[in-house]
Biopython code that builds the backbone (N, CA, C, O; Angstrom):
import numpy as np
from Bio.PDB.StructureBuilder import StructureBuilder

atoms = [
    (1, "UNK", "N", (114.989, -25.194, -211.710)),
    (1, "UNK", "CA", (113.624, -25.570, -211.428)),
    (1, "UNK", "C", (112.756, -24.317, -211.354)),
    (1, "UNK", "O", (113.109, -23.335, -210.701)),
    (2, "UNK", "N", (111.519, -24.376, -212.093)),
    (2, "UNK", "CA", (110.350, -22.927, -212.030)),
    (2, "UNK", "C", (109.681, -23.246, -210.425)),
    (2, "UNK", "O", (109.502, -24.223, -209.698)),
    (3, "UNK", "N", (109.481, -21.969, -210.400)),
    (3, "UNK", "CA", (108.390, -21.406, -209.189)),
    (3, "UNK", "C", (107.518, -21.763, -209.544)),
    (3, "UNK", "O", (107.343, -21.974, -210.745)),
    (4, "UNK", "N", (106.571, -21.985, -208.581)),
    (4, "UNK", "CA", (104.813, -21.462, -208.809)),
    (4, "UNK", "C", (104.604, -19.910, -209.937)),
    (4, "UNK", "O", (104.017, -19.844, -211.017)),
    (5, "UNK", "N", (105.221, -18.983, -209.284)),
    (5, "UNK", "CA", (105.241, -17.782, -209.562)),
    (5, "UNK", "C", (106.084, -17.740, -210.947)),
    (5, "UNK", "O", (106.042, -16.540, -211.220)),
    (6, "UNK", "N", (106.650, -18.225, -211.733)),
    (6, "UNK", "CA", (107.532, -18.300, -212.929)),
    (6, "UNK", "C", (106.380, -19.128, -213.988)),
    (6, "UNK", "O", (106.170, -18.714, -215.128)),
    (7, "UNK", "N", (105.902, -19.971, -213.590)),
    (7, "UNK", "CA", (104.748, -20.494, -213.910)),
    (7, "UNK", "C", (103.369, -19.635, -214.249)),
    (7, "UNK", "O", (102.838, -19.469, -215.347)),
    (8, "UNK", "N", (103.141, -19.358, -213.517)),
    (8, "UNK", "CA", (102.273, -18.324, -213.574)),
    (8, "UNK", "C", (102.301, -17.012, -214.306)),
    (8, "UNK", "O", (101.260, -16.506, -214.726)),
    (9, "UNK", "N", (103.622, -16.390, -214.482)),
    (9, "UNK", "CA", (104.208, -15.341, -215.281)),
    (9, "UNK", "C", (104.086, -15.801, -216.816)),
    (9, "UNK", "O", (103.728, -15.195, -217.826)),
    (10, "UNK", "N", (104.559, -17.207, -216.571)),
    (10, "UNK", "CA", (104.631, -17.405, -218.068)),
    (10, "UNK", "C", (102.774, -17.622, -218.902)),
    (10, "UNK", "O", (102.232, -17.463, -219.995)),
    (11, "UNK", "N", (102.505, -17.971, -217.809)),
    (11, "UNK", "CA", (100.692, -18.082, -218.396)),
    (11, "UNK", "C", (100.270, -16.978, -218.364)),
    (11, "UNK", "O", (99.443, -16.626, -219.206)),
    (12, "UNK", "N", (100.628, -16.288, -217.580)),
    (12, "UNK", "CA", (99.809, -14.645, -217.692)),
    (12, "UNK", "C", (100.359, -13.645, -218.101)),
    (12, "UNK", "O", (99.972, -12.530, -217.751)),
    (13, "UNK", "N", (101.580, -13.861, -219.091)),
    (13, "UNK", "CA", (102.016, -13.265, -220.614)),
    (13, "UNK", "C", (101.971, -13.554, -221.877)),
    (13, "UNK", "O", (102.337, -12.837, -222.808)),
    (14, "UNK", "N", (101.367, -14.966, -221.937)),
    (14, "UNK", "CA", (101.242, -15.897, -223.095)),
    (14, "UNK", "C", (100.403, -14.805, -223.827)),
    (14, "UNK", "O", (100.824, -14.342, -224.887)),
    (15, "UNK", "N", (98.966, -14.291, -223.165)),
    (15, "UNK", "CA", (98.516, -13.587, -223.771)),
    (15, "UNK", "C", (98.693, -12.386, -224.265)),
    (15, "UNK", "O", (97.854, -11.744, -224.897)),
    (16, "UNK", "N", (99.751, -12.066, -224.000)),
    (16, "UNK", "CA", (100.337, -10.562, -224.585)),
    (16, "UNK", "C", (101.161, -10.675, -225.424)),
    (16, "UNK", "O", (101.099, -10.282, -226.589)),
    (17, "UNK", "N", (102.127, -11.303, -224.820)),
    (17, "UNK", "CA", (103.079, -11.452, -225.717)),
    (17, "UNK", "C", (104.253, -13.408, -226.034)),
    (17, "UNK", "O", (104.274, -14.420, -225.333)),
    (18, "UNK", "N", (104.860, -13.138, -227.125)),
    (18, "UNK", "CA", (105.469, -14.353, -227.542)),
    (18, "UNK", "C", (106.294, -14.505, -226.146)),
    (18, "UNK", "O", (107.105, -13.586, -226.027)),
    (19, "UNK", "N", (106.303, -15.505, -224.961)),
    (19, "UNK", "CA", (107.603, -15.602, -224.086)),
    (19, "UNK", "C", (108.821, -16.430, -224.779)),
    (19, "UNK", "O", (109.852, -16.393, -224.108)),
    (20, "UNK", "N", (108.881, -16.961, -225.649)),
    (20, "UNK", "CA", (109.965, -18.033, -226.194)),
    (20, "UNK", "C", (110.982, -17.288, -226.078)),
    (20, "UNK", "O", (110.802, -16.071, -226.080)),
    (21, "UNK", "N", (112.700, -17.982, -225.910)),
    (21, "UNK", "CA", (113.600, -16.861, -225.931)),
    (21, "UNK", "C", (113.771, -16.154, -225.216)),
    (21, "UNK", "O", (114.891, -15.649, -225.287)),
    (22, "UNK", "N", (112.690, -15.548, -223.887)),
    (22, "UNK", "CA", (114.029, -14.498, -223.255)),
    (22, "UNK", "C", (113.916, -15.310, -221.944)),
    (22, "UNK", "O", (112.974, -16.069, -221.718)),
    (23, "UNK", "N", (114.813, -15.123, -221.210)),
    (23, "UNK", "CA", (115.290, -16.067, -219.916)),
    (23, "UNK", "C", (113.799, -15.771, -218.931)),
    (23, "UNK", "O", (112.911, -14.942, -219.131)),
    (24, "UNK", "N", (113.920, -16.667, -217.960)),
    (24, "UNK", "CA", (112.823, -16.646, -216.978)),
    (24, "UNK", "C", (113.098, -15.723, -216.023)),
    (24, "UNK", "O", (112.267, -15.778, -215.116)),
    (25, "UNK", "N", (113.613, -15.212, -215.926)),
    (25, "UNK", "CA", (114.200, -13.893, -214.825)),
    (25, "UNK", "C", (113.809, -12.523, -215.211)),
    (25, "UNK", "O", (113.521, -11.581, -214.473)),
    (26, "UNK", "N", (113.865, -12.600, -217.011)),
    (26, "UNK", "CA", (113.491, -11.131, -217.330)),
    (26, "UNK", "C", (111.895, -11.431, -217.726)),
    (26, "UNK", "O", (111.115, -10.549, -217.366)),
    (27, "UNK", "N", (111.397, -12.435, -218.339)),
    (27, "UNK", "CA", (109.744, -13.308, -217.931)),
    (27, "UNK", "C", (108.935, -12.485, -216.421)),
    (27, "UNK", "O", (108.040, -11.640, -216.385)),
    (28, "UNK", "N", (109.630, -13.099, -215.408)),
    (28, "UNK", "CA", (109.360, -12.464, -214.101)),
    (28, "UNK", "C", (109.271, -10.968, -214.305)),
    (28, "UNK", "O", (108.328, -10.180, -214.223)),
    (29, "UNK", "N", (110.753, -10.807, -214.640)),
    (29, "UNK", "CA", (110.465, -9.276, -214.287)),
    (29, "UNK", "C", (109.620, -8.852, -215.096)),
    (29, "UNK", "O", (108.770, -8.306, -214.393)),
    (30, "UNK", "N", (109.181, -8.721, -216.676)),
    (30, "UNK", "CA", (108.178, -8.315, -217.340)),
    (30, "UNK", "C", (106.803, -8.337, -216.687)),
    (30, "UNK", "O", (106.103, -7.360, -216.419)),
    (31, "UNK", "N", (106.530, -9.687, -216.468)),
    (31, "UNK", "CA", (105.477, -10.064, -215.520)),
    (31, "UNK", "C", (105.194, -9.601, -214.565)),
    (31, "UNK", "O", (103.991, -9.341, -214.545)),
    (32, "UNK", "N", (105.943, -9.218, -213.284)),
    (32, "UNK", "CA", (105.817, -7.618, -212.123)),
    (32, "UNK", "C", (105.556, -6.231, -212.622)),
    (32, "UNK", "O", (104.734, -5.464, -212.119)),
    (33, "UNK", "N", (106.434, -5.932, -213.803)),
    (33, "UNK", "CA", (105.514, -4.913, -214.091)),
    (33, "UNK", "C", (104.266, -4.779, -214.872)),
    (33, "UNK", "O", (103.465, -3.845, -214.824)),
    (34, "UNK", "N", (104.214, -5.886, -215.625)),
    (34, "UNK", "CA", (102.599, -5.749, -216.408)),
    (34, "UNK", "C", (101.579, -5.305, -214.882)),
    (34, "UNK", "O", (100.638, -4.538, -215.090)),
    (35, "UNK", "N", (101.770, -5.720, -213.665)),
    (35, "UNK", "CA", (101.063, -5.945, -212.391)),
    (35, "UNK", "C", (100.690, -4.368, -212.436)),
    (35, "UNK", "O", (99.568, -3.860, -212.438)),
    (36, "UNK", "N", (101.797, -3.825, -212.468)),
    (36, "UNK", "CA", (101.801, -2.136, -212.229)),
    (36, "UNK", "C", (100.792, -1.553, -213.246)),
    (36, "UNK", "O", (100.023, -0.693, -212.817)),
    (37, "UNK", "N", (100.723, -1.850, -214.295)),
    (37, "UNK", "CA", (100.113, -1.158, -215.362)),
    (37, "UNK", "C", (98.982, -0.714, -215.030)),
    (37, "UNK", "O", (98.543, -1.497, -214.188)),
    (38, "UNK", "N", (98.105, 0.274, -215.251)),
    (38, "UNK", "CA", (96.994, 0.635, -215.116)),
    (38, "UNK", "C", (96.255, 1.646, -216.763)),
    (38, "UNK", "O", (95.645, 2.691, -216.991)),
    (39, "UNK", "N", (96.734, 0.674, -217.392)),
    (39, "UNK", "CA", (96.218, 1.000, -218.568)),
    (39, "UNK", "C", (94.989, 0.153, -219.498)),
    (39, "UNK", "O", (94.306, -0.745, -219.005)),
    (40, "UNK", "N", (94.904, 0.467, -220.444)),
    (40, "UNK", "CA", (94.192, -0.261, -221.643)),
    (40, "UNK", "C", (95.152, -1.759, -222.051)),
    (40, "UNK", "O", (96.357, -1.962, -222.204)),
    (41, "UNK", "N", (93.807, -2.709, -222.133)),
    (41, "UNK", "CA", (94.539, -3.965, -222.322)),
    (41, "UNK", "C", (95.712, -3.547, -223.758)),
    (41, "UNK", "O", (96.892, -3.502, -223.410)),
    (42, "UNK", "N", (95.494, -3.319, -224.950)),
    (42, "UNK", "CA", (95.548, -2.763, -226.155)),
    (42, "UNK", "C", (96.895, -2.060, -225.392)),
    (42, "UNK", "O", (97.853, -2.775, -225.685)),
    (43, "UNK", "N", (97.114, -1.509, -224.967)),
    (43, "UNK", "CA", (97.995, -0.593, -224.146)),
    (43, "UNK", "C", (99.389, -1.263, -223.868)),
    (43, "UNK", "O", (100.536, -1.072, -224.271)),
    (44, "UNK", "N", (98.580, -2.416, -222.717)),
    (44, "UNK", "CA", (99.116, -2.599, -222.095)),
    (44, "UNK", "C", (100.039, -4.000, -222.843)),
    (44, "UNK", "O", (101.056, -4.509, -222.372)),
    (45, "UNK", "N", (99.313, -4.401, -224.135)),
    (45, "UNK", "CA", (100.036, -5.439, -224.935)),
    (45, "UNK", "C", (101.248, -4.895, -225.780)),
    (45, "UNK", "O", (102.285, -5.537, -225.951)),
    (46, "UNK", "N", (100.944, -3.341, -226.410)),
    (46, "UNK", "CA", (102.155, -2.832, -226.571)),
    (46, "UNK", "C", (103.425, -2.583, -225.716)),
    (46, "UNK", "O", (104.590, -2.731, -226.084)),
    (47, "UNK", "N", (102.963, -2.165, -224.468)),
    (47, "UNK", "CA", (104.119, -2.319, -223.723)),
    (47, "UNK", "C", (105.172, -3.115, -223.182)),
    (47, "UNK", "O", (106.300, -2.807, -222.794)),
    (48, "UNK", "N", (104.365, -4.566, -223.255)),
    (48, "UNK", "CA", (105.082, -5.706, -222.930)),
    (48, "UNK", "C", (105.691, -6.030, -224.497)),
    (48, "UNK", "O", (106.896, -6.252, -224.613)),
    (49, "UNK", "N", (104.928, -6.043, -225.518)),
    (49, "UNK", "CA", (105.863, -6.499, -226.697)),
    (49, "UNK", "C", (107.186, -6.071, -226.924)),
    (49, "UNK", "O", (108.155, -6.787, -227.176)),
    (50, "UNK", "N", (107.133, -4.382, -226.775)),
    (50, "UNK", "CA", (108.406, -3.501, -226.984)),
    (50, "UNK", "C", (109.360, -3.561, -225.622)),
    (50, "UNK", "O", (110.490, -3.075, -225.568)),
    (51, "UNK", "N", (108.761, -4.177, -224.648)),
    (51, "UNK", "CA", (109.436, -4.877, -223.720)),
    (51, "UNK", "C", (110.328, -5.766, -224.065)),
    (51, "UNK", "O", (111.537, -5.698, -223.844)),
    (52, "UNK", "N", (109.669, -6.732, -224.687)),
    (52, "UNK", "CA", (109.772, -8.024, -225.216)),
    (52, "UNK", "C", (111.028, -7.885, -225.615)),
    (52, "UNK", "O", (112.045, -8.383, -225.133)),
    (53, "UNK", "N", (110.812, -6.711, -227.127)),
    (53, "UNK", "CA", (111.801, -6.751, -227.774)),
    (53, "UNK", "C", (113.173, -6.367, -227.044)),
    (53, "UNK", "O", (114.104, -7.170, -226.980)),
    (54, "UNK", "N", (113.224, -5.172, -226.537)),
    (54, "UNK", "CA", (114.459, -4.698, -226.175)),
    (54, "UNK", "C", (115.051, -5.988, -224.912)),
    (54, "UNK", "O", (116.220, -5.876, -224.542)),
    (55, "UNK", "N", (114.244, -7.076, -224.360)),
    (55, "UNK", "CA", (115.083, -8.178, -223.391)),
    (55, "UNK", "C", (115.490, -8.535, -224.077)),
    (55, "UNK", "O", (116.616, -8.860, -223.699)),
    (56, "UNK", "N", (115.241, -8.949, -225.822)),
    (56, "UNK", "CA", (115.801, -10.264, -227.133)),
    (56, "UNK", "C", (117.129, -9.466, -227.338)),
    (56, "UNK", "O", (118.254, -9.959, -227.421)),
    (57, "UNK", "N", (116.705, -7.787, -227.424)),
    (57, "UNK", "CA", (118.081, -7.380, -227.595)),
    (57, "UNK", "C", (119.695, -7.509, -226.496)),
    (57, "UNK", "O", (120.898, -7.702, -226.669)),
    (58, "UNK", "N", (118.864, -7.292, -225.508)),
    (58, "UNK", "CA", (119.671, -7.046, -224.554)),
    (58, "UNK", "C", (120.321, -8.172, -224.512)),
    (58, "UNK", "O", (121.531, -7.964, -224.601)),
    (59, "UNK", "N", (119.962, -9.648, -224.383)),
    (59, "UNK", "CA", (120.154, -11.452, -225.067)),
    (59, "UNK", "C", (121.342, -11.152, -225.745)),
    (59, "UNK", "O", (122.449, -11.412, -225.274)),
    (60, "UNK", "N", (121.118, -10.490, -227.086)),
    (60, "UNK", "CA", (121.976, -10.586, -227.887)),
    (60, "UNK", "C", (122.807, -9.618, -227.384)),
    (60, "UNK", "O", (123.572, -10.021, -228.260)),
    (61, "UNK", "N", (123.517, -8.590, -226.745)),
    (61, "UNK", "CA", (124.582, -8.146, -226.096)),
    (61, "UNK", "C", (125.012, -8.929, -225.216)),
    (61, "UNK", "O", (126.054, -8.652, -224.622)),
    (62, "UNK", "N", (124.335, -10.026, -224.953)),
    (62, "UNK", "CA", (124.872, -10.891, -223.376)),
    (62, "UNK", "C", (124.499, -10.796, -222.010)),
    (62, "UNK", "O", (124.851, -11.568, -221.118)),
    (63, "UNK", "N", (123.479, -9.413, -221.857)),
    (63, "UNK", "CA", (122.917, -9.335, -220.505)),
    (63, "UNK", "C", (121.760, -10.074, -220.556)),
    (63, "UNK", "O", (121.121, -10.096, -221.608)),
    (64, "UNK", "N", (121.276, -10.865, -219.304)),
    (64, "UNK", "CA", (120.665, -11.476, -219.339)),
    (64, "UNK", "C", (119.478, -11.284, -218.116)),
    (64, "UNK", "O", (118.475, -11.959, -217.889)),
    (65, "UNK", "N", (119.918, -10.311, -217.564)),
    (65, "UNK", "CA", (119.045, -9.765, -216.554)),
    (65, "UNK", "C", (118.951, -8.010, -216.572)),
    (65, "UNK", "O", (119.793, -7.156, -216.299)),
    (66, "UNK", "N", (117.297, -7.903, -217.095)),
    (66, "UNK", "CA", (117.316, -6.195, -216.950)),
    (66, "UNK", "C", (117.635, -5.101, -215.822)),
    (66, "UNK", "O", (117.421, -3.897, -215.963)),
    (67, "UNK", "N", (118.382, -5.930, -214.262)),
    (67, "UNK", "CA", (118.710, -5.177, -213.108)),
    (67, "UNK", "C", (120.408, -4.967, -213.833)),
    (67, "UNK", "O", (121.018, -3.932, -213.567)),
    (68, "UNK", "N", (120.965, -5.893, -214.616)),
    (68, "UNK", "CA", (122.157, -5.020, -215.443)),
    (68, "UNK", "C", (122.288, -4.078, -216.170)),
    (68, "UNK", "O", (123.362, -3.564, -216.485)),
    (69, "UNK", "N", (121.300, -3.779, -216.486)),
    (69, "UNK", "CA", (121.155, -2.531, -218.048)),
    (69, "UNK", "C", (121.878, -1.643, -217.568)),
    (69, "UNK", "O", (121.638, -1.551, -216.364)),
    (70, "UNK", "N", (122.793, -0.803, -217.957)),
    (70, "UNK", "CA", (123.806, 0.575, -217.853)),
    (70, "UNK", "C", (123.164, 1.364, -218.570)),
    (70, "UNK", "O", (122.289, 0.944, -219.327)),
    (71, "UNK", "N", (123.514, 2.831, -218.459)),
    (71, "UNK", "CA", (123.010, 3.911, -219.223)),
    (71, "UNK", "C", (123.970, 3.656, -220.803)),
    (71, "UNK", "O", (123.606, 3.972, -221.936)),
    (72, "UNK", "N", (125.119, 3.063, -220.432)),
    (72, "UNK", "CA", (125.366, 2.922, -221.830)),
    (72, "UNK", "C", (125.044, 1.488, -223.421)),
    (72, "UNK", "O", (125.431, 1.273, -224.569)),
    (73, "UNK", "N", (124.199, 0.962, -222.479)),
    (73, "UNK", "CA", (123.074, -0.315, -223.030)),
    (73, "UNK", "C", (122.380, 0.564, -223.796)),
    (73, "UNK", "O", (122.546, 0.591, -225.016)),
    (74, "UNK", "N", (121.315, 1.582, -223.007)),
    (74, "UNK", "CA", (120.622, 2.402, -223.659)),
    (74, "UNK", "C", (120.664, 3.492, -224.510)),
    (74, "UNK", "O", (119.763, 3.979, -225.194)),
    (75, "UNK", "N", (122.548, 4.014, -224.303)),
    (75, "UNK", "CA", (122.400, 4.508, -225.638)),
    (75, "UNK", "C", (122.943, 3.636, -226.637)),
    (75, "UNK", "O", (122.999, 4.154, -227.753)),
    (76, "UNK", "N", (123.343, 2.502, -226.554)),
    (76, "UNK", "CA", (123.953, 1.832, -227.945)),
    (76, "UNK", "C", (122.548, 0.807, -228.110)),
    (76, "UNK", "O", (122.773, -0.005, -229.008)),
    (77, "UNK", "N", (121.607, 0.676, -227.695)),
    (77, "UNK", "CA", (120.488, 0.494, -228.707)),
    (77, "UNK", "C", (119.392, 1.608, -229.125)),
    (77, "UNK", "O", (118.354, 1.123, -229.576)),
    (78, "UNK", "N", (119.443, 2.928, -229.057)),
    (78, "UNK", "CA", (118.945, 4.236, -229.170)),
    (78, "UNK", "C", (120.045, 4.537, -230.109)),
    (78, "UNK", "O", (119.534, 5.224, -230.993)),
    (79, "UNK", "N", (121.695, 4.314, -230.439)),
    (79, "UNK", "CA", (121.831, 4.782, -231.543)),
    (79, "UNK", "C", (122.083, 3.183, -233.227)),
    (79, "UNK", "O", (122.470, 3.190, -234.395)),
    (80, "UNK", "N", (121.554, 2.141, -232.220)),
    (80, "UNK", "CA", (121.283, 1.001, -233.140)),
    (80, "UNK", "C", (119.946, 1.585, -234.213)),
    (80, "UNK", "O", (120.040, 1.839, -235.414)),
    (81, "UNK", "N", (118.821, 1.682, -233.406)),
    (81, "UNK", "CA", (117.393, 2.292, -234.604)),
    (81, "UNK", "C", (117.643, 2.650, -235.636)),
    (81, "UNK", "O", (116.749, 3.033, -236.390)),
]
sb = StructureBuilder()
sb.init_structure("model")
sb.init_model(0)
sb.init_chain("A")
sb.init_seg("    ")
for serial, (resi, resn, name, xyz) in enumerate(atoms, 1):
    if name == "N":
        sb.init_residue(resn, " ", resi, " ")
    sb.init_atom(name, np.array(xyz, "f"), 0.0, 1.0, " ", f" {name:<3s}", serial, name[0])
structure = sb.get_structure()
C-alpha cells in the first residue's frame, strides 16, 4: 500500500523524470534528494534522469534499494560505459 508521501513523490517527479519501472523505495529516495537540490530546474532534471538511469541499472543487477549499492556496484557500472 502507497503513503501519502510515495504519492506525492511520484507527482513531484513526473515532471522531471519518466517514474515507470524503478521500485517505490528508490522513487522516495530520488524524491528526498531532488528536496536537497539547490540548483537550476534544467539542472536539476538532469540529475534526477541520470539518477533515473543508474536505479534501472541497479534493477537489472537485482538491487533494489540504493541504501545497498557497494563500492563494487560502482565500479562494475563505471567499467560497463
Amino acid at each position: 500500500m502507497e503513503t501519502a508521501v510515495s504519492v506525492a513523490s511520484k507527482s513531484a517527479l513526473k515532471k522531471h523524470i519518466i517514474t515507470g519501472q524503478l521500485k517505490q523505495e528508490m522513487l522516495d529516495a530520488i524524491y528526498d534528494y531532488s528536496l536537497t537540490l539547490r540548483v537550476s530546474e534544467s539542472t536539476k532534471e538532469l540529475y534526477l534522469q541520470r539518477l533515473r538511469m543508474f536505479g534501472l541499472w541497479l534493477m537489472k543487477q537485482g538491487i533494489k534499494r540504493f541504501i545497498s549499492v557497494e563500492k563494487g556496484h560502482i565500479n562494475c557500472l563505471y567499467n560497463s560505459l
